[in-house]
N, C-alpha and C positions, 0 to 999 in steps of 0.2 A: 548161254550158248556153249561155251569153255567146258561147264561140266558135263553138258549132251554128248561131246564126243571124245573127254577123257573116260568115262565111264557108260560105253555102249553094250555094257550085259544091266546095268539099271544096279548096279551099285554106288551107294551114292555116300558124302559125308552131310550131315545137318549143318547147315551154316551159322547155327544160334547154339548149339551145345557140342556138335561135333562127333557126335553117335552114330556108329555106321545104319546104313538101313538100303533095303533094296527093292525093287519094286514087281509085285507080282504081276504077272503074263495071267489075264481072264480072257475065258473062249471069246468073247465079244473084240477084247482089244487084237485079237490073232484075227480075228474074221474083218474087221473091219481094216487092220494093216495090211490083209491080203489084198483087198478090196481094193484099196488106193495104191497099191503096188501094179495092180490088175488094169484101174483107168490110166496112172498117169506116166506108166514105165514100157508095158507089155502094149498096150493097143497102140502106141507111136511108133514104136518097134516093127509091129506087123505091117503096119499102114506105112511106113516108110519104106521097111526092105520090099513090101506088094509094088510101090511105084518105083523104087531105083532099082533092085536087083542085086543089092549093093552089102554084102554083111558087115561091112564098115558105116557105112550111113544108120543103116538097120542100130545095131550096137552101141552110136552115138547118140540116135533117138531116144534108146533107154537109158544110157548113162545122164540126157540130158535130164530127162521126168523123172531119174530116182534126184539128182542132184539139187533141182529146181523146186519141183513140186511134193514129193515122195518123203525129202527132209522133213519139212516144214512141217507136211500133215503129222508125219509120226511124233514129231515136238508136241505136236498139239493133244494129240491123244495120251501121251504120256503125263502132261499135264491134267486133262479132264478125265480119262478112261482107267488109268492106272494106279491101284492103292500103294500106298507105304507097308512096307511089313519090316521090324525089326530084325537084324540079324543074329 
């Protein structure tokens, strides 16, 4: 988890030989990061500031779906969806 967010452009060190390497961005993993930024950040967003009125509630909703749910999927995709490329 430590290294997910000292290095959030996907540069990364090898923890068995220590050779930089970084990780390519494919149209699938951009489509499908939009996707889950789209259900778990933006539609809370809408559907909260729709009932309160509120750009503070509103804004809180998405901060809450990038921080909760938004993390976690992108970890996950970065692990299944995204190759290694030497630097």
């Amino acid at each position: 988890m430590r290294e997910y967010f000292r290095e959030p452009l996907g540069r990364h060190n090898c923890p068995a030989c220590q050779r930089r390497f970084r990780l390519k961005y494919s149209f699938s993993y951009i489509c499908l990061f939009a996707l889950a930024v789209f259900i778990t950040a933006v539609i809370p967003w809408v559907v909260v500031y729709y009932f309160t009125r509120s750009d503070l509630f509103g804004f809180l909703a998405f901060l809450f779906g990038v921080f909760v749910f938004t993390v976690p999927i992108d970890r996950w995709l970065d692990d299944n969806w995204r190759k290694s490329a030497e630097i």
